[in-house]
Backbone bond lengths (Angstrom), bond angles and torsions (degrees), N, CA, C in turn:
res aa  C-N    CA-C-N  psi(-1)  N-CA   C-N-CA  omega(-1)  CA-C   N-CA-C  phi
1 X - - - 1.464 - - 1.528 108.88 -
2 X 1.405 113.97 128.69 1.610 114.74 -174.37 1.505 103.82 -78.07
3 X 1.958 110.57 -169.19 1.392 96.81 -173.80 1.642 96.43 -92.85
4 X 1.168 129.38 -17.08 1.315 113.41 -170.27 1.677 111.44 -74.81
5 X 1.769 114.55 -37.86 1.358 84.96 172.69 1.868 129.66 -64.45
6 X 1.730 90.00 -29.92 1.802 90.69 -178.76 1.984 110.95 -60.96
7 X 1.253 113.93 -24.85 1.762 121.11 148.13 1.593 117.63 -55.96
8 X 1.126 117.08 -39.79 1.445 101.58 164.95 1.432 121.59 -82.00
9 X 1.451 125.84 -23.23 1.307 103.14 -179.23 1.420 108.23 -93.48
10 X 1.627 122.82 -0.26 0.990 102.22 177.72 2.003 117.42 -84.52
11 X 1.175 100.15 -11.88 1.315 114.96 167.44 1.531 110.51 -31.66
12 X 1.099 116.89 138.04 1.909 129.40 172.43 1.605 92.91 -76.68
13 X 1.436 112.56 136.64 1.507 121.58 156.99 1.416 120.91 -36.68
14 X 1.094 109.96 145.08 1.926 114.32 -173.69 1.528 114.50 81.94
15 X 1.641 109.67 35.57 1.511 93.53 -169.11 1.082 169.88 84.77
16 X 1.373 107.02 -12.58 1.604 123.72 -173.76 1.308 114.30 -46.58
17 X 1.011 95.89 125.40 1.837 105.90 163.19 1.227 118.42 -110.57
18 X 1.236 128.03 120.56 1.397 149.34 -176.99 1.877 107.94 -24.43
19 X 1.400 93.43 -60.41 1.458 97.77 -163.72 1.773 112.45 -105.59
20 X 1.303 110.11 10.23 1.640 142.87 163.41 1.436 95.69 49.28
21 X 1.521 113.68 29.99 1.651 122.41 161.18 1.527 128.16 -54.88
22 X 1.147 117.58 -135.16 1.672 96.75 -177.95 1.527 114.77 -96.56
23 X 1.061 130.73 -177.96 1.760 113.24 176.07 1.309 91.92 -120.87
24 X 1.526 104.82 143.35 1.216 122.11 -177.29 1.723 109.06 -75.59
25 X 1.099 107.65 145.41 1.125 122.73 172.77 1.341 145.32 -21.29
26 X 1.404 111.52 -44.38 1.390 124.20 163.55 1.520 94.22 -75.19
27 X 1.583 127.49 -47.20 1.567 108.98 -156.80 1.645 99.54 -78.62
28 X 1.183 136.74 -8.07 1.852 129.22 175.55 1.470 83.19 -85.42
29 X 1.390 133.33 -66.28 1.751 104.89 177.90 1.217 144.36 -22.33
30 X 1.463 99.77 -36.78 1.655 91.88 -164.13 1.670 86.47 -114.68
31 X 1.360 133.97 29.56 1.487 148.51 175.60 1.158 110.33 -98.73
32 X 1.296 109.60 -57.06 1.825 118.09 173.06 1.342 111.91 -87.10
33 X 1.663 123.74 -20.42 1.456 102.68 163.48 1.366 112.99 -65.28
34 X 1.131 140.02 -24.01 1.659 160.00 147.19 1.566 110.67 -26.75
35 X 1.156 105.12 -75.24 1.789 109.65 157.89 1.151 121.70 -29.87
36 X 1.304 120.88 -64.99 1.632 141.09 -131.11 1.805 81.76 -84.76
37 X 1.558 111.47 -62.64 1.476 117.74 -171.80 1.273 103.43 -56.83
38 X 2.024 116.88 -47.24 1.902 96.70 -169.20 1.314 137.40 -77.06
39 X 1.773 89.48 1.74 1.442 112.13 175.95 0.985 111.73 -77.14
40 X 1.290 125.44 -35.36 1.618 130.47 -157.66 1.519 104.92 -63.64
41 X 2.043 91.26 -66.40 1.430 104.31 172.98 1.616 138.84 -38.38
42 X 1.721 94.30 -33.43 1.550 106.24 169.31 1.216 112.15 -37.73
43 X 1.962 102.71 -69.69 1.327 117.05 -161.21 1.687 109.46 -49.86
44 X 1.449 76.09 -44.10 1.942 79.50 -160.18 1.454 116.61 -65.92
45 X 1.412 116.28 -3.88 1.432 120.01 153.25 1.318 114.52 -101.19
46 X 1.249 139.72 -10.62 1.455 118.83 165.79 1.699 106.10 -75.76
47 X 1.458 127.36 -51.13 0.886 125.72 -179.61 1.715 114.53 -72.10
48 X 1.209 123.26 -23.95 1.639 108.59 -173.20 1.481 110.55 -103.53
49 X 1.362 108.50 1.70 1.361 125.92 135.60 1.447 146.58 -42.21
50 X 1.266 95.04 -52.32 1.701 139.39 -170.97 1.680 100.23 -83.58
51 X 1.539 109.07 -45.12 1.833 117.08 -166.76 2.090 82.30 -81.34
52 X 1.229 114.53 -46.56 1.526 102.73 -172.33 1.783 114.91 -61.45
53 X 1.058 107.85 -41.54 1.493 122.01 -166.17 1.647 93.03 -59.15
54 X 1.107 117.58 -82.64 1.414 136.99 179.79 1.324 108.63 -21.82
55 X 1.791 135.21 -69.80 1.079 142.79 140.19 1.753 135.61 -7.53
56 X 1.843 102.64 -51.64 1.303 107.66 144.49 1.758 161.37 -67.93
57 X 1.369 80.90 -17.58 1.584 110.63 -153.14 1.267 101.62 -83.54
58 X 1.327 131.00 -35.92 1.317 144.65 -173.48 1.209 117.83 53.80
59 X 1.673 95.30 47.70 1.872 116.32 162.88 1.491 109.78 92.77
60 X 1.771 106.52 -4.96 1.541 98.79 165.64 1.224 108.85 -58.23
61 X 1.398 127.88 142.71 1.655 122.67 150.73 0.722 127.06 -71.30
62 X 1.694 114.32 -35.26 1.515 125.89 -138.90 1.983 90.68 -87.21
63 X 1.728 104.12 -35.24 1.518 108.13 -165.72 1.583 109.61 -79.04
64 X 1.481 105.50 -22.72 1.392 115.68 172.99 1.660 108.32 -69.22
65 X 1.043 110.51 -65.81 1.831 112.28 160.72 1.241 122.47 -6.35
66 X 1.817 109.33 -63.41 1.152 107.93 -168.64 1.470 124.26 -92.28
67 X 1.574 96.36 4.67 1.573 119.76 -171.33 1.867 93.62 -95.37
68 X 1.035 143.76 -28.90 0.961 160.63 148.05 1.467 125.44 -45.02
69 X 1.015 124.56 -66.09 1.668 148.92 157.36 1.550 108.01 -43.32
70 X 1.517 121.75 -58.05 1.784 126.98 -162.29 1.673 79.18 -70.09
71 X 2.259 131.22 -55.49 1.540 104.69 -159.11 1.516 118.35 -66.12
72 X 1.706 107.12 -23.08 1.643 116.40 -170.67 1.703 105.30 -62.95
73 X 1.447 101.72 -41.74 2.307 112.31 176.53 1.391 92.53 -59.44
74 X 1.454 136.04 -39.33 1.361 105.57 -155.51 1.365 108.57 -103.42
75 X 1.668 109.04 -27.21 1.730 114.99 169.37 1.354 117.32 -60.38
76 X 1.460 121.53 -55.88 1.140 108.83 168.41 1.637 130.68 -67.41
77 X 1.235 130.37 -14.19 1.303 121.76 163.72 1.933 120.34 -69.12
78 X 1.444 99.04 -6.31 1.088 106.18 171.32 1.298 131.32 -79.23
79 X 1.656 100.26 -54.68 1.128 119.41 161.59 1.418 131.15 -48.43
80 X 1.392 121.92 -33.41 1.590 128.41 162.81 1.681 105.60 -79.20
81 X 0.451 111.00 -29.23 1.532 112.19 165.27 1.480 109.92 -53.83
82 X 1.111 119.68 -63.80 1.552 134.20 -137.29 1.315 82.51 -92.05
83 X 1.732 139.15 -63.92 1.355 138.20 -153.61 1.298 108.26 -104.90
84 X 1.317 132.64 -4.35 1.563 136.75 -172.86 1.772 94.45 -58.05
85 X 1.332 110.17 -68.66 1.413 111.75 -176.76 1.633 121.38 -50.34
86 X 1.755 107.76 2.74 1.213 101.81 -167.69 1.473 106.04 -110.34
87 X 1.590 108.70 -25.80 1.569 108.59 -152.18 1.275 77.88 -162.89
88 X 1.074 148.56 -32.26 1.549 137.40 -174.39 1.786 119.05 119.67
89 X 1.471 108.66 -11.76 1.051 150.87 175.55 2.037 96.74 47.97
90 X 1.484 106.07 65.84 1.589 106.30 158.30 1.402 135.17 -57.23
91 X 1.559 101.99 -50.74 1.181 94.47 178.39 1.531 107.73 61.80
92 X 0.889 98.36 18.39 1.900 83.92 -177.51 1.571 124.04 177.15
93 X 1.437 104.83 98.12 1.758 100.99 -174.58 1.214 133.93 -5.18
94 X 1.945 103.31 -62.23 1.344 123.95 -175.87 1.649 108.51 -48.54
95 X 1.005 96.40 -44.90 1.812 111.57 -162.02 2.128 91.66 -63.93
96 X 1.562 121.15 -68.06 1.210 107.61 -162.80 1.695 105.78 -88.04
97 X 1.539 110.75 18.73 1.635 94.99 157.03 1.530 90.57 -75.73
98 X 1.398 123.81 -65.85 1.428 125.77 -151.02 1.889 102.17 -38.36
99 X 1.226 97.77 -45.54 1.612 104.74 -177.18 1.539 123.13 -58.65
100 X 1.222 109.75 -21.88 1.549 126.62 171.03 1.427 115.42 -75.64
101 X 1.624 116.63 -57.48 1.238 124.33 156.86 1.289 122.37 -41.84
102 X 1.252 125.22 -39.24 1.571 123.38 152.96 0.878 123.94 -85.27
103 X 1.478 130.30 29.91 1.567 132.92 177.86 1.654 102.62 24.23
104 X 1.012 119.92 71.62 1.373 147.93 143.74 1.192 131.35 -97.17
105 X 1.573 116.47 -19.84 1.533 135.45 161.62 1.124 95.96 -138.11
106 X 1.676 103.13 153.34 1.612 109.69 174.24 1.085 100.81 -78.87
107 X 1.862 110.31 160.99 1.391 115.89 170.41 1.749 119.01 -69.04
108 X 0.984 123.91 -5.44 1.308 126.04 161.43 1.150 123.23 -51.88
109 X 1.298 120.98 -34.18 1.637 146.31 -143.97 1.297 91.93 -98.98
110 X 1.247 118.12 -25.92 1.628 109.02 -155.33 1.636 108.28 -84.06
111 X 0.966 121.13 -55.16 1.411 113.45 -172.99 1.975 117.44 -79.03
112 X 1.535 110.91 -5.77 1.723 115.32 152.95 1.462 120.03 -77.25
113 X 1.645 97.72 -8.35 1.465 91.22 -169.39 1.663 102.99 -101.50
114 X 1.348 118.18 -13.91 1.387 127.12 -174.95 1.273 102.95 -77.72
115 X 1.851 111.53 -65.70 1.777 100.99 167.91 1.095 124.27 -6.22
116 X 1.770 92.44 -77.99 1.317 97.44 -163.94 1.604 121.60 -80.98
117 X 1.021 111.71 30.90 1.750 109.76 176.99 1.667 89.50 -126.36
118 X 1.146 121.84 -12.05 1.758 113.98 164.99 1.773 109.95 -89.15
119 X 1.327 119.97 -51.69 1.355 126.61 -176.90 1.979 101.74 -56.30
120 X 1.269 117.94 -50.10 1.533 116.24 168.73 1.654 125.37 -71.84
121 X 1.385 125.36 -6.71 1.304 136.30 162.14 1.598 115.11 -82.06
122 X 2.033 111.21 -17.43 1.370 93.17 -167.60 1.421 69.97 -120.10
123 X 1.438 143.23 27.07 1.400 149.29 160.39 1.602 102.61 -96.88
124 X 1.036 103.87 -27.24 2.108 96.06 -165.72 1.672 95.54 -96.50
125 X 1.043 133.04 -18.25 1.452 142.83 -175.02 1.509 130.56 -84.94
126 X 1.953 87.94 -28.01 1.665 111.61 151.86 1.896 126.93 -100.10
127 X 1.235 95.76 -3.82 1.449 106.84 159.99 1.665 112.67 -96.21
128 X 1.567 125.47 5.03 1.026 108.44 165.53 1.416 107.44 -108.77
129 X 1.371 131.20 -29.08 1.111 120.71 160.41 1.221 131.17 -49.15
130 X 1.430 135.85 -26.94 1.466 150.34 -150.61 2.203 91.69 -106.95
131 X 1.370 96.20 -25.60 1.577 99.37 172.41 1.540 128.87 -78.56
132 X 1.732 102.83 -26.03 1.162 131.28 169.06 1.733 119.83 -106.90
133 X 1.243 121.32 29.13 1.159 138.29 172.27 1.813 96.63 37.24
134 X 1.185 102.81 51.74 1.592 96.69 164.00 1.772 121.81 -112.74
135 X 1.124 128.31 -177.86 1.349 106.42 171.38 1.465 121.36 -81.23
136 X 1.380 108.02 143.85 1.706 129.71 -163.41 1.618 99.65 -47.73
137 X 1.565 104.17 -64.62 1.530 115.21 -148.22 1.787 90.29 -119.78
138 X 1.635 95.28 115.34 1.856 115.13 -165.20 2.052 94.41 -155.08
139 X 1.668 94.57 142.52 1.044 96.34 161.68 1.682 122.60 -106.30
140 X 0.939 110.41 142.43 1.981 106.15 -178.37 2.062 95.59 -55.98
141 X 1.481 115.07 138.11 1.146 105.68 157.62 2.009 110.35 -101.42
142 X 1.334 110.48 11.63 1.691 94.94 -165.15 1.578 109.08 -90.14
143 X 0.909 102.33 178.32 1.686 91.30 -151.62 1.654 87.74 -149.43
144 X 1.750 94.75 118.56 1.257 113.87 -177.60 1.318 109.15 -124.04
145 X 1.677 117.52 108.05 1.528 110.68 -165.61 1.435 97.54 -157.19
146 X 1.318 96.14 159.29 1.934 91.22 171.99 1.585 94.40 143.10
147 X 1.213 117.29 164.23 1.614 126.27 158.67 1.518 125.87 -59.03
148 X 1.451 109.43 -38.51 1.337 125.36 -179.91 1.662 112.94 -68.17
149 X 1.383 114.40 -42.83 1.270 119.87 172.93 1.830 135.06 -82.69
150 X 1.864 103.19 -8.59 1.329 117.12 159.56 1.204 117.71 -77.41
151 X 1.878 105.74 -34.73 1.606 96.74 178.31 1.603 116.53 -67.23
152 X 1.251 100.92 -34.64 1.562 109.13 177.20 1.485 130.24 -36.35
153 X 1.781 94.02 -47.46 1.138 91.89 167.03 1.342 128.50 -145.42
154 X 1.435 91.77 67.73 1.543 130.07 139.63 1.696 119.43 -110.06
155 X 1.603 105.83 -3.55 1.512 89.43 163.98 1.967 94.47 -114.52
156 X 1.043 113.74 -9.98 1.413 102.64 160.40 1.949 133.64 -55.18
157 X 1.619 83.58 -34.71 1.589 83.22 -176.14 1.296 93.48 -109.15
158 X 0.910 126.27 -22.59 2.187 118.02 169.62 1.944 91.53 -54.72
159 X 1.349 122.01 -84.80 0.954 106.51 -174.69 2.233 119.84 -41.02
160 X 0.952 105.44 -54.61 1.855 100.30 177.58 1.582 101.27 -35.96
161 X 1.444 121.48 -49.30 1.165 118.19 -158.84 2.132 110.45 -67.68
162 X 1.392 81.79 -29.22 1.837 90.02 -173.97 1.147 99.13 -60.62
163 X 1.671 113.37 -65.71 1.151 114.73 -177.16 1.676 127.06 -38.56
164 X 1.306 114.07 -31.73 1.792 110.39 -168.47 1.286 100.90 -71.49
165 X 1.443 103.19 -47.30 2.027 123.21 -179.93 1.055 115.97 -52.07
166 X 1.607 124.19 -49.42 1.651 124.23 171.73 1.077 123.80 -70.39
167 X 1.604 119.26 -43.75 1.419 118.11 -162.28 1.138 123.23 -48.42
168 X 1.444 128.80 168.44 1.912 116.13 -154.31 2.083 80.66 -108.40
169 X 0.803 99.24 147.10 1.723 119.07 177.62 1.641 116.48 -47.49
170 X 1.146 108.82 109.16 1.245 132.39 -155.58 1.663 134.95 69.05
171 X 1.262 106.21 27.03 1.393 107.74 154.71 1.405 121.30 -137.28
172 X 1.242 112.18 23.22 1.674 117.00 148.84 1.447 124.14 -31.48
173 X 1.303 109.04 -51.29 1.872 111.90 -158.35 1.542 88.03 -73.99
174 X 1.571 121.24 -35.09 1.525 103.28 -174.48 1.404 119.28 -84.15
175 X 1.531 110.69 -18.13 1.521 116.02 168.84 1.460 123.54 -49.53
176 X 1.825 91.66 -75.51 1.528 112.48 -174.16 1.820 88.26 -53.53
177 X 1.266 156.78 -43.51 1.365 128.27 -176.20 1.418 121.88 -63.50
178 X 1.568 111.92 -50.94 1.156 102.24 -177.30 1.670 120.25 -60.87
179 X 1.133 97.35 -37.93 2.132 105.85 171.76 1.475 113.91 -62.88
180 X 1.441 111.73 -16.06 1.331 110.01 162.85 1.364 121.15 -73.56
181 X 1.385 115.91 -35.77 1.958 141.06 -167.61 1.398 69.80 -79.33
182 X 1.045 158.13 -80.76 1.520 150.62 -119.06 0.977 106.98 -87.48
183 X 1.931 133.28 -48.91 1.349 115.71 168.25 1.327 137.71 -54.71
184 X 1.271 114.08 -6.56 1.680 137.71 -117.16 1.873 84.18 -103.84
185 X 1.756 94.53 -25.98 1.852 105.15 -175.94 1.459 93.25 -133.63
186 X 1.232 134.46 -20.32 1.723 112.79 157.91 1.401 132.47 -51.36
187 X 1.497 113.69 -38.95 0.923 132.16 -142.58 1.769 103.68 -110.88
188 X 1.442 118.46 143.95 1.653 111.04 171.00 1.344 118.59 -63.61
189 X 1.168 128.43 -35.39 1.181 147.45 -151.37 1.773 119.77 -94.25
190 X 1.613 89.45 -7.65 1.435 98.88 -162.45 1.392 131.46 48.76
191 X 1.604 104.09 30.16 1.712 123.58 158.60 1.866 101.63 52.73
192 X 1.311 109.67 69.18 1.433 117.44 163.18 1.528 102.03 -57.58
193 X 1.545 125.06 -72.58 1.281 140.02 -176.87 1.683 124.39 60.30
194 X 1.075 93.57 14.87 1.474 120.86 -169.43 1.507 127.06 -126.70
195 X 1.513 149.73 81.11 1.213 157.75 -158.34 1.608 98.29 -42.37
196 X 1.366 106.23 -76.63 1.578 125.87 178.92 1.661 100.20 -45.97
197 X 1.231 139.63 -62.66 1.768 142.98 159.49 1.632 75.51 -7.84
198 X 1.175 96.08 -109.95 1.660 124.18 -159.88 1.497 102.78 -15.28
199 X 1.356 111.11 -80.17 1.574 120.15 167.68 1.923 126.92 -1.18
200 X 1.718 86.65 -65.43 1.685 104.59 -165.90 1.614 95.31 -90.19
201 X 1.109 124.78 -20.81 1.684 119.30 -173.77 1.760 107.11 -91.90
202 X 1.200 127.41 21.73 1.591 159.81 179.86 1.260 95.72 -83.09
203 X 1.897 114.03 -69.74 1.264 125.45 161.83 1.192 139.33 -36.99
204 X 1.526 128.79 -3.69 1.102 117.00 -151.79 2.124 98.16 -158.42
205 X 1.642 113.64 103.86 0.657 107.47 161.60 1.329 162.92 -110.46
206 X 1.403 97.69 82.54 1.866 133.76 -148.36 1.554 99.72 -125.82
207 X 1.207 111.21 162.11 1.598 123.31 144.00 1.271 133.37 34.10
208 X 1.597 91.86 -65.86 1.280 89.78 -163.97 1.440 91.60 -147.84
209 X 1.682 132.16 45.33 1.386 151.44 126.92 1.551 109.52 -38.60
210 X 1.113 101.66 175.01 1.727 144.95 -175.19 1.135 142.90 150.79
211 X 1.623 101.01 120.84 1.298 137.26 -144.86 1.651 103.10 -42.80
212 X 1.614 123.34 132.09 1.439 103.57 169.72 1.456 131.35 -56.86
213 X 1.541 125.03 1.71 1.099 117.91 179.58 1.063 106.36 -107.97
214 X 1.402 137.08 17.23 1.769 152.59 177.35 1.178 110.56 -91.74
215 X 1.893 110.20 -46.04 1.379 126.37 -156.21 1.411 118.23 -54.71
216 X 1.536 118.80 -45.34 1.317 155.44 171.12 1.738 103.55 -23.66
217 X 1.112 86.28 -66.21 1.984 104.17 -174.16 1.374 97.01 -74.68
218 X 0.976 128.22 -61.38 1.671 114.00 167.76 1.579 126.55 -35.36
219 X 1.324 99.56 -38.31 1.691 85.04 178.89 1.625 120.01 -108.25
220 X 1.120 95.49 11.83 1.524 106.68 156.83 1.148 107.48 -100.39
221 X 0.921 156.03 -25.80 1.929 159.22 137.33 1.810 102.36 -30.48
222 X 1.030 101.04 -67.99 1.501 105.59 173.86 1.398 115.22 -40.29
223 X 1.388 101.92 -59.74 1.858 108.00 -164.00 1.632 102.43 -58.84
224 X 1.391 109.59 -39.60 1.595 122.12 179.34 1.445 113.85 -66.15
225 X 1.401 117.09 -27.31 1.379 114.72 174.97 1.711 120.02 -88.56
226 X 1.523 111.33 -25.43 1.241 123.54 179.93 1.636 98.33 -79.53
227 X 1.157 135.91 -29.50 1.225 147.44 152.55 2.051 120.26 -31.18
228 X 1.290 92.67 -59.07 1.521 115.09 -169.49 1.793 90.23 -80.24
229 X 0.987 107.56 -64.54 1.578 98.00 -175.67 1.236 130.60 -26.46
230 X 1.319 112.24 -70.98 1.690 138.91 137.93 1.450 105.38 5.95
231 X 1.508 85.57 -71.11 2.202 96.21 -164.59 1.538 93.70 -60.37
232 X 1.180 117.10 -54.48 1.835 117.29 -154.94 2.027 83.29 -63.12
233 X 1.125 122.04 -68.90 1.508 123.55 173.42 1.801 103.58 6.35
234 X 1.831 94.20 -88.41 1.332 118.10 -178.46 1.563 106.08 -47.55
235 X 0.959 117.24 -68.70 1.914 106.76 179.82 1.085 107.32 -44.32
236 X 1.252 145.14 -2.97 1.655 135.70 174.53 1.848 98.46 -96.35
237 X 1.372 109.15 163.49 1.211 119.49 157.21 1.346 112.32 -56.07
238 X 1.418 120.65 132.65 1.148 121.83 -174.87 1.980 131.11 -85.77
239 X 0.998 104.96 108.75 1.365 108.72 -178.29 1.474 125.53 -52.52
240 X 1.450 138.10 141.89 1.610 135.63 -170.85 0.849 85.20 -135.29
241 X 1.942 75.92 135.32 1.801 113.52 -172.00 1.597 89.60 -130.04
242 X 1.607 103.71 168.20 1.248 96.21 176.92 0.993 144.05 -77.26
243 X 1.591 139.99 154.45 1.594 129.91 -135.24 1.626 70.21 -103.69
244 X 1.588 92.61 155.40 1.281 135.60 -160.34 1.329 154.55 67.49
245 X 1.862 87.86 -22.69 1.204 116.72 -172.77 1.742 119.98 -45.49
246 X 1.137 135.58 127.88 1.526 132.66 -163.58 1.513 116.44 -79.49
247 X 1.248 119.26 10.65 0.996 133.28 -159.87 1.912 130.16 -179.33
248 X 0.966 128.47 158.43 1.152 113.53 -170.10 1.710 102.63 -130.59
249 X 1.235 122.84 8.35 1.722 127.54 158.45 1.675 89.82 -89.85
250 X 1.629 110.48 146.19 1.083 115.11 -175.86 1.560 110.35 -171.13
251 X 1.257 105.55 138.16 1.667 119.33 -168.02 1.679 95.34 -65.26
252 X 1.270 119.30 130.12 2.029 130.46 156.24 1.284 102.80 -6.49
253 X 1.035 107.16 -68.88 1.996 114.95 -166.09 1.883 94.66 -73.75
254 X 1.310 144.04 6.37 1.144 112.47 137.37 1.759 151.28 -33.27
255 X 1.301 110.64 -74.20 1.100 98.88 162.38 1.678 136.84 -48.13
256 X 1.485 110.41 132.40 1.451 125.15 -161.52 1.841 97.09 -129.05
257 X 1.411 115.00 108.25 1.158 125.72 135.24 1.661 124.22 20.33
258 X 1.349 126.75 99.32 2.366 87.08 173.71 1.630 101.91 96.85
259 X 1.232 108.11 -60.15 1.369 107.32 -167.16 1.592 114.94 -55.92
260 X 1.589 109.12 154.41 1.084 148.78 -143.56 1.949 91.07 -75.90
261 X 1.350 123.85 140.54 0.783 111.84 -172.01 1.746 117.58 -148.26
262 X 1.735 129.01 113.62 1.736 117.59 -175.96 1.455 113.68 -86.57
263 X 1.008 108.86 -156.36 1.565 122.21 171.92 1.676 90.51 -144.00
264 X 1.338 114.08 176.50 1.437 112.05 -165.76 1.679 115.66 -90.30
265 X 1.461 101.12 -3.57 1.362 108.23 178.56 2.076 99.03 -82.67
266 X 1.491 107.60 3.25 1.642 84.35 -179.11 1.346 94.60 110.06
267 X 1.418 147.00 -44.62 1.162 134.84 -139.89 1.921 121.35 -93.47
268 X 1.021 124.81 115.41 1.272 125.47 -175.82 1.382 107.11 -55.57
269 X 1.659 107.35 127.46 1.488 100.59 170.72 1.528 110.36 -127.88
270 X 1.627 114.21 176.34 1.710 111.80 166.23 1.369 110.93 -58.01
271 X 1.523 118.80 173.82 1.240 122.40 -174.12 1.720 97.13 -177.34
């Protein structure tokens, strides 16, 4: 065995690169094809979720809600699972600006990775219609607006954001789900917390749509809450994760033994 493969396996899942320089070409390819797909899937379980629930419920909300909420806890814990090791599994603008700002992803990364978590949100929203024999290409007419529902979710995605930043290394995918199930009835808004969410659920007028002229205020709520998170983050003592790592969503079997380890000011520590 040469030294570069025993350098690759000693690598942490999701990529790490030593010196968190730019990623070569093939590896941002197959990063945002990572995106593009876990986005899709998101949607297409919040929304083909949302078209089933509704259908069943026989006009309950409250039972449709929670029929909605239990597939989004279990799809998305999957989905960070499944793509964390691949791309970091964001799913979500807000999430890999913050990661850029912490040079946790290169700035290169940032705007292939947004595409493609918008182009697969208004992709997962027409793969749920086409599953439910409805029409492909629809705009949401429901209309989610107000003061009460920006704050919502700006403390929806302030809180998502704490959570990814704090959580102790390898139990993110079960965190960020269950705090998702939890906003899902804390929150007015039913905790979009997600730019790309907002974006691809435009498409789709079901359940768990919103109207394109709603969307707007939502993701400026978002950006402001992914903002605040961050700050409250930094005012805490800072938690060390492992150095290099490209990201801070991360599959269970992340953490590795030995491995190399910062604090958020940059600084290499023991471990």
């Amino acid at each position: 065995m040469d030294d570069k493969t025993c350098d690759e396996r000693r690598r942490p899942a999701g990529g790490a690169h030593d010196d968190r320089g730019e990623l070569s070409r093939v590896d941002l390819r197959r990063k945002v094809a990572a995106e593009a797909l876990g986005t899709a899937l998101l949607l297409a379980i919040v929304i083909g979720s949302g078209i089933m629930a509704e259908r069943l419920s026989g006009g309950n909300i409250a039972i449709a809600l929670i029929a909605n909420t239990l597939a989004t806890v279990g799809g998305l814990y999957i989905l960070i699972e499944v793509f964390g090791p691949l791309s970091g599994a964001h799913f979500n603008p807000a999430v890999s600006a913050v990661m850029v700002f912490r040079r946790e992803l290169p700035k290169s990364a940032l705007v292939p990775y947004i595409l493609a978590q918008l182009i697969g949100a208004m992709l997962g929203a027409w793969l749920a219609h086409a599953m439910f024999d409805l029409p492909i290409l629809q705009f949401s007419t429901k209309l989610r607006t107000g003061t009460g529902q920006w704050i919502a979710e700006a403390v929806a995605t302030a809180g998502l954001l704490l959570v990814i930043l704090r959580a102790p290394a390898g139990r993110v995918s079960a965190m960020v789900a269950a705090y998702i199930g939890a906003a899902y009835w804390f929150t007015a808004s039913t905790s979009f917390a997600n730019p790309a969410a907002a974006f691809g659920r435009m498409f789709s007028d079901s359940f768990a749509g919103i109207a394109p002229s709603s969307a707007p205020g939502f993701v400026l709520a978002e950006l402001v809450g992914a903002a605040i998170g961050l700050g409250i983050h930094r005012a805490f003592e800072p938690r060390i994760h492992p150095a290099g790592h490209p990201n801070v969503i991360e599959a269970s079997g992340d953490s590795t033994p030995g491995q190399q380890v910062i604090d958020s000011e940059g600084r290499r520590v023991a471990h």
